[in-house]
N, C-alpha and C positions, 0 to 999 in steps of 0.2 A: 504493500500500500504506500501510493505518494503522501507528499504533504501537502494537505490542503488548507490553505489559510484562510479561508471562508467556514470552516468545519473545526479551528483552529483557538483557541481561548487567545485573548493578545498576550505578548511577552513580558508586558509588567505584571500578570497572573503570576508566570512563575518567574520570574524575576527576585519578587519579596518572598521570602520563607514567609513571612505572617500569613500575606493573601493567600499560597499556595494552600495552606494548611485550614486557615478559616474558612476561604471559600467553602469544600466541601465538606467542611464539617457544620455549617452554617447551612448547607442546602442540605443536608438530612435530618437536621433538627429542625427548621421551617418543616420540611413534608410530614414528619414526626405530629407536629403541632394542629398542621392543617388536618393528617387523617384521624388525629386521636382526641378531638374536640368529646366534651361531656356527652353524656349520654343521649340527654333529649334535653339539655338544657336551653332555654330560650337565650340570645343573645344579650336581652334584654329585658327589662319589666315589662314592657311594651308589646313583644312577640307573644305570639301565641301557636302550639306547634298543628304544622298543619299533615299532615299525614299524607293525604293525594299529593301536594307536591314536595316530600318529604324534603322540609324545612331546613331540618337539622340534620344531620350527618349523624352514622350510626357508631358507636365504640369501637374500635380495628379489634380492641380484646375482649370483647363483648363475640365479634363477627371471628376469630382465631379461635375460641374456645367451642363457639359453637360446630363449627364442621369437624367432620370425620380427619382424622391427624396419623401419617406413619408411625412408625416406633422410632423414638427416640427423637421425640418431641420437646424440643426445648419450651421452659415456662417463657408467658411472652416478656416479663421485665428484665431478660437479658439480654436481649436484641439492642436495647440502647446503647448499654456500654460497649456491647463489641462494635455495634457501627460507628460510634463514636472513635473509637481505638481505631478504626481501619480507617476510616476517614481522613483521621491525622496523619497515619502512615504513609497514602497515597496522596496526600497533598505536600510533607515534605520531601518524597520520592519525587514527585514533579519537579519541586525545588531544586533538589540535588542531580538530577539528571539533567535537568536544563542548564544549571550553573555548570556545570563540569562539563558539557558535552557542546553547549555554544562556547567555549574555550580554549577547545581543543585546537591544532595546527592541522588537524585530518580532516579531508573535506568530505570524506566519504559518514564520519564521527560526526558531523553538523547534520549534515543529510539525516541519519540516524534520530539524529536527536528531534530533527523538525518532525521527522513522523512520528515518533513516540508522544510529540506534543500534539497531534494530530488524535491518536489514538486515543490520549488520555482525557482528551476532550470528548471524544462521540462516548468511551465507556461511561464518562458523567454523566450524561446523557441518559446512555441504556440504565444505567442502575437508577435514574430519576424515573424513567417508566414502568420500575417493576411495582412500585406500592399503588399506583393509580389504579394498574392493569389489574392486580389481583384484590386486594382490598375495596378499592372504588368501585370498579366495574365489574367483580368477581367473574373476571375473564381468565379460569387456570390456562386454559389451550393458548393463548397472544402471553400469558406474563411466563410459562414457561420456554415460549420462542426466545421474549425479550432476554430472561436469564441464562437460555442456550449459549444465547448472542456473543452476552455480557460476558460468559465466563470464557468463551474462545477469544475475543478481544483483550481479555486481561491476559490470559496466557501469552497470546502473541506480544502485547506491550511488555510483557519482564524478558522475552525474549531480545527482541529491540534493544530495551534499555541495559541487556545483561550486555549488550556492547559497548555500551557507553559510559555507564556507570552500576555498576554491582552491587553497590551499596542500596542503589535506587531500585536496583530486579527485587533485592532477596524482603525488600519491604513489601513488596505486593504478593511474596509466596501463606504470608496469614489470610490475607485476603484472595488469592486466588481458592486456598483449602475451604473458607466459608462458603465462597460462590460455588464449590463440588457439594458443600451438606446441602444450602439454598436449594438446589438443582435438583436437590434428591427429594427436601421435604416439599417443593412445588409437585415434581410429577406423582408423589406420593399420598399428597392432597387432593391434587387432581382424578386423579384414577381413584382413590375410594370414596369420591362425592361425584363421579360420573360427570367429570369437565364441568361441572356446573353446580354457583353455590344459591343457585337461586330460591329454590325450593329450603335450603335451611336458612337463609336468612328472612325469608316470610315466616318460616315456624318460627324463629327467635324474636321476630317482631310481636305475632299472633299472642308469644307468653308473655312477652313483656307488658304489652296491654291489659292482658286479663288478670295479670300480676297486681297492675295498677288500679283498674276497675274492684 
């Protein structure tokens, strides 16, 4: 794959260790926040929840606890810290491969580096559409494509980067091994809720109400 600088984050991204590292740990705690709003709380004193055009957003672990789950189902309050922790790894992996590889006197070592910055931009990407695809639109069949994707893109990027900077490859091997369990517990969710969670998230609606009433 070329570099393409339209597909491409700009270079003061990875320029700063800060931005490199905040960014993507700032863009999973945003989607974090956006998909794990309260239950059915109203925004406001004001709101009132309307159901036909479901107002509010539903619990992500409210909608996790309820489908069918493989073996070795992690609880959902660990997911933060480890994305947290990977977030940071791959944001100063950016850092450190961009700094050291636009440095280099090899012209072939820049080239490298431009597609890894290339790379490392569409993976943010892919991994920003797996919570919408699965959680939002409980689409398993599209969010296991998108994590297929994601996980052959990250392989290939520590590959890239292993020539540029190795210090930068061996950060993304915790994160490539998460995106091989991902992979597993989507197709695994998928396949014993029959591609589709539509059906249990109207029954976990259906209880919640009669819960309430």
């Amino acid at each position: 794959m070329s570099y393409i600088p339209s597909l491409t984050l700009p270079a003061a991204v990875f320029n700063s260790p800060a931005i490199s590292i905040l960014l993507p740990v700032g863009l999973g705690l945003g989607q974090g926040l956006l998909s794990q709003p309260g239950k059915s709380t109203p925004k406001s004193t004001s709101d009132a929840p309307n159901p036909e055009r479901k107002t509010f957003r539903k619990d992500v672990q409210t909608k996790y606890k309820a489908i069918k789950q493989p073996p070795l189902r992690p609880p959902p309050w660990i997911f933060a810290p480890v994305w947290t922790t990977l977030y940071a790894l791959m944001g100063y992996a950016a850092h450190s491969a961009w700094k050291n590889g636009m440095a280099s006197m090899n012209p072939r070592v820049i080239e490298d580096t431009r597609r890894g910055a290339t790379l490392y931009t569409i993976q943010l990407a892919l991994n920003q559409l797996f919570m919408p695809l699965f959680f939002g639109f409980g689409r398993p069949v599209e969010a296991l494509v998108d994590m297929v994707a994601l996980t052959g893109t990250v392989g290939y990027l520590a590959y890239i980067w292993n020539k540029v900077d190795q210090t930068a490859s061996r950060c993304l091997w915790p994160y490539l091994a998460w995106l091989g369990f991902a992979t597993y517990l989507t197709a695994g969710t998928g396949y014993l809720n029959g591609w589709s969670f539509e059906t249990k998230e109207e029954g976990t609606a259906e209880a919640v109400d009669k819960k309430e009433l």
